[in-house]
N, C-alpha and C positions, 0 to 999 in steps of 0.2 A: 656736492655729495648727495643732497637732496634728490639732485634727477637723475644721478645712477640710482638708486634706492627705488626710485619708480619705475625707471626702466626695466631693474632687476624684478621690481613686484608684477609688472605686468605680461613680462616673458614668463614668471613660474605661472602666474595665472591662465596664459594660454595653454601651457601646458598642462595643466590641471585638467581643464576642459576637455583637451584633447585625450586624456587617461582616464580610460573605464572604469568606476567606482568596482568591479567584480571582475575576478577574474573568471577564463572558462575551465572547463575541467569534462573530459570525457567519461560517461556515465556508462556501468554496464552494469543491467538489470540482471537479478534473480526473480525468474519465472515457476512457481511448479505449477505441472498439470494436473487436470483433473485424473484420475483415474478411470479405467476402462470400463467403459458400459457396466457389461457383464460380470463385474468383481463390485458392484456396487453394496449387493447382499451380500456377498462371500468374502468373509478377513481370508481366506487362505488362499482365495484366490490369486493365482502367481499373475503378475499382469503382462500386457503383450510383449513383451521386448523393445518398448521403446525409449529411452530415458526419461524420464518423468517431470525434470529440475531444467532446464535451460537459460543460458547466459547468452544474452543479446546485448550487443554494442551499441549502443542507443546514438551516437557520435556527439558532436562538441552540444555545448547547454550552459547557459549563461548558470552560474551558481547562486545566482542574485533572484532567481526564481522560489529558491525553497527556503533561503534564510533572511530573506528581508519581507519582514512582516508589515505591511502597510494598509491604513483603514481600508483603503481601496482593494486591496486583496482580497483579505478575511478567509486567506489559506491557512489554517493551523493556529487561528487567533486563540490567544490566551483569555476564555470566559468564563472558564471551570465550566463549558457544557461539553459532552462530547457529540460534535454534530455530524451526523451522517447521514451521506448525501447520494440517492440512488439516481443516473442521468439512462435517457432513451440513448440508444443507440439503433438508426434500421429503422424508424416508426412515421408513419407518415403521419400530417394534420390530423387525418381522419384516425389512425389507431391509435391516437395519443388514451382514447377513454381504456382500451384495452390496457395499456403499457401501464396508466396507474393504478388500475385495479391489481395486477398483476407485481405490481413493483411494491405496493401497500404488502400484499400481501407477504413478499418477501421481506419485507421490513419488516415488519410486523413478529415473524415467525422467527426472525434472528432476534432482535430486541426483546424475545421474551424468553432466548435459552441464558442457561446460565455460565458465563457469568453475568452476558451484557443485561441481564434482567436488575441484577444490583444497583445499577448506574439508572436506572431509569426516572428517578426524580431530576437525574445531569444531562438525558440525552434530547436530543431531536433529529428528528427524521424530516428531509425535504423531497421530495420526488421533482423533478427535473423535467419538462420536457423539451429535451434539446430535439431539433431538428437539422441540425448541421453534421456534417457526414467524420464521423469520428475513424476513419478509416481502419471500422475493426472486421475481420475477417477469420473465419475458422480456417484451420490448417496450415499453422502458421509453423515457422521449423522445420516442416515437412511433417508435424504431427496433426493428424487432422482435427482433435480434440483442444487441442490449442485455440484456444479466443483471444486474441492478441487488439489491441488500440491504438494509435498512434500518441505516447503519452504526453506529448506536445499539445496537441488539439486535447485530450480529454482536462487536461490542469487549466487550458488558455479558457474550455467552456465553462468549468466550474469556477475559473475565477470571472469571469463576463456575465456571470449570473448573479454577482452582488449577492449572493448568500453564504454563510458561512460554510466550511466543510473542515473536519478532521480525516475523516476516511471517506470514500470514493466507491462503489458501485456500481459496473457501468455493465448497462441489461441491455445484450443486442438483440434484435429481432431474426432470430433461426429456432427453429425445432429442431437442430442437431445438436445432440448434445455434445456440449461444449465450453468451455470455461476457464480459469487462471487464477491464480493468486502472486501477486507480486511480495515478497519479503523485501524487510529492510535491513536486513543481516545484523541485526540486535543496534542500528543507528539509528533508534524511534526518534530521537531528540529531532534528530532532519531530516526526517523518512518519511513520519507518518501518515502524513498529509499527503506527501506525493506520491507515496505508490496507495497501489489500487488494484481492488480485481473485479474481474468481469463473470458473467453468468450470458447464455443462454435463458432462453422464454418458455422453456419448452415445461414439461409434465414435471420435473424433478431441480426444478431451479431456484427454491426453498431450502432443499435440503444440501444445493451443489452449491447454493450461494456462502450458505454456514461453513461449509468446510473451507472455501476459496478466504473466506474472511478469516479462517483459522490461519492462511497463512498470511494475510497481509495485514491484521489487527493482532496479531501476536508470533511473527517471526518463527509460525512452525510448523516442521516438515511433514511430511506424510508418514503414515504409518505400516502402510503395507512396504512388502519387500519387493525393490524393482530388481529384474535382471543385472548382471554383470553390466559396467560400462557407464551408469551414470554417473551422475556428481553427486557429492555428498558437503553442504553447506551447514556451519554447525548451528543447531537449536535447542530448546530445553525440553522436547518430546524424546530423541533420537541420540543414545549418548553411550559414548564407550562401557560405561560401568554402570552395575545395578546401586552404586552408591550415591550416584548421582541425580537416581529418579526419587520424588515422595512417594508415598504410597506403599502398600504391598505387592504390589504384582510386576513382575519385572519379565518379560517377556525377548528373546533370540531375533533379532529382524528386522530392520524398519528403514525406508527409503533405501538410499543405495548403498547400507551399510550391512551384508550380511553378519558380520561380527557385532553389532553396535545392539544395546537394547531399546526398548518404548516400554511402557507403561501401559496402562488395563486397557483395553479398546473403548475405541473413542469413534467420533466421526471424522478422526483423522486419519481413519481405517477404510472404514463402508460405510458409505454414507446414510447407506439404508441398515443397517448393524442395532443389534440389538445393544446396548450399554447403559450405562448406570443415568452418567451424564454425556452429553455431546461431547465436553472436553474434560480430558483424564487433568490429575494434581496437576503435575508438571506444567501441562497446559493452560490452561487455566490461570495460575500462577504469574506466566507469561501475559498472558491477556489483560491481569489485573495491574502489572506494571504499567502498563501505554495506558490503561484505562484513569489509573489513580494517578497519570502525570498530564494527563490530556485535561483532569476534570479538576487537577489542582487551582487551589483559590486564585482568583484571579490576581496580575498583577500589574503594574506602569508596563508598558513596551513602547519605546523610540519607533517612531513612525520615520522618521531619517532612514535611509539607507548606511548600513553597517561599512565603516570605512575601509578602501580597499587597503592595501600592502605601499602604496606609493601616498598615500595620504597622512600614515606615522611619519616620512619621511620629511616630506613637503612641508606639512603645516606649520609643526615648528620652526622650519625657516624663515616661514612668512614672518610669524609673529617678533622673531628678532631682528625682521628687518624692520616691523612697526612701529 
């Protein structure tokens, strides 16, 4: 009876081995774009006719990437700091002096609107200089304002750099303006860390960066009204009814919702727009959630990998075969 017992333990064993602690699961991202040049000062400005929001099929992704949190990682690590991490992208040895002058400054200039100003005894800022080819390119979708990365290589650099990162910043070297914001469709809990947006280097990548960061540090959408035809992903800037927004101002229009309202102009508008704050209530509000869970007190986290679906299954077998 014995050496059935072992037989039987060392066949599940093999099979254990042979099963992927994670399963996969195919990823398709929520992209919005920047807004067009020339609507940059102008809220009324109608923008070109291109859809603004774009959904890319990323294809298969180990899911063991974004929820197994490991010393080694230090993707999303729970320290109560919130660490954000700006990488080169496009920058040779010799322009790295450029890229951090220039990425400081972007830092800088976000880290001190509000709300991320609140958080600044919780936050750090790393500057990056990656040299490895992040394969980001404007005119991605066929939109040419589109700054796109391959978000493979941008998670695999920031985690190979052994420093911590909550959110992601990734500054390519063009003078075209250009840019993105990845949303995590209100799934901060496993989003946050991994999506990310990019900026352009150019004259206004200060101000394009705060907005891009409006959508991928707080899941929201743009404010200006796009043409007929795009998508409309739901957030707490952009919303069927005026009972839904804080504040007093409830304004007709925003992203690809002609019917849907936004709140008081924001830099989720024009980036160059005169307003009170960069982000209206609503927004804001949204910000302060990811912010107040990113910079909660710290606590234990299992450096183990989280067990897959066939390990509830298996292990207890084991053990009453023991």
């Amino acid at each position: 009876m014995n050496h059935i017992k072992a037989v039987i333990f060392f066949v599940v064993i093999i099979f254990i081995a042979a099963t992927p602690l994670q399963a996969e699961e195919t990823i398709v991202r929520v992209y919005n774009v920047p807004m067009a040049e020339e609507c940059m000062w102008n809220p009324d400005c109608l923008d070109d006719g291109i859809p603004a929001v774009v959904q890319i099929e990323e294809g298969i992704k180990e899911t063991a990437l974004r929820l197994q949190v490991t010393e080694e990682s230090r993707m999303g690590y729970n320290d109560g700091l919130f660490s954000f991490m700006i990488i080169a992208s496009g920058f040779s040895p010799e322009e790295m002096g450029e890229f951090r002058k220039k990425a400081n400054s972007v830092g800088l200039y976000i880290l001190g609107q509000k709300p991320f100003n609140s958080y600044a005894d919780k936050t750090t800022l790393e500057i990056f200089e990656n040299t490895e080819d992040l394969e980001c390119r404007t005119g991605c979708a066929g939109i040419q304002r589109f700054l796109c990365c391959s978000p493979s290589k941008v998670i695999a650099v920031a985690l190979n750099s052994q420093k911590l990162f909550d959110k992601i910043l990734v500054m390519h070297n063009t003078e075209e303006y250009s840019g993105a914001g990845q949303r995590d469709a209100g799934d901060y809990e496993a989003l946050f860390a991994e999506t990310f947006a990019t900026t352009y280097s150019g004259s206004f990548a200060e101000e394009l960066s705060l907005h891009e960061m409006g959508h991928s540090a707080g899941n929201l959408c743009d404010e200006y009204l796009y043409p007929p035809g795009g998508y409309y992903f739901e957030c707490p800037n952009c919303v069927a009814t005026c009972e839904e927004l804080s504040g007093d101002t409830c304004q007709l229009g925003c992203d690809a919702r002609a019917d849907f309202y936004r709140p008081e102009d924001s830099v989720m508008l024009s980036i160059k727009g005169v307003y009170n704050s960069p982000f209206n209530p609503p927004s804001e509000k949204s910000l302060r959630v990811r912010f107040d869970w990113v910079t909660r007190p710290p606590e234990v986290i299992f450096t183990d990998p989280k067990p897959g679906p066939m390990d509830k299954v298996i292990l207890p077998f084991l053990y009453l075969l023991l």
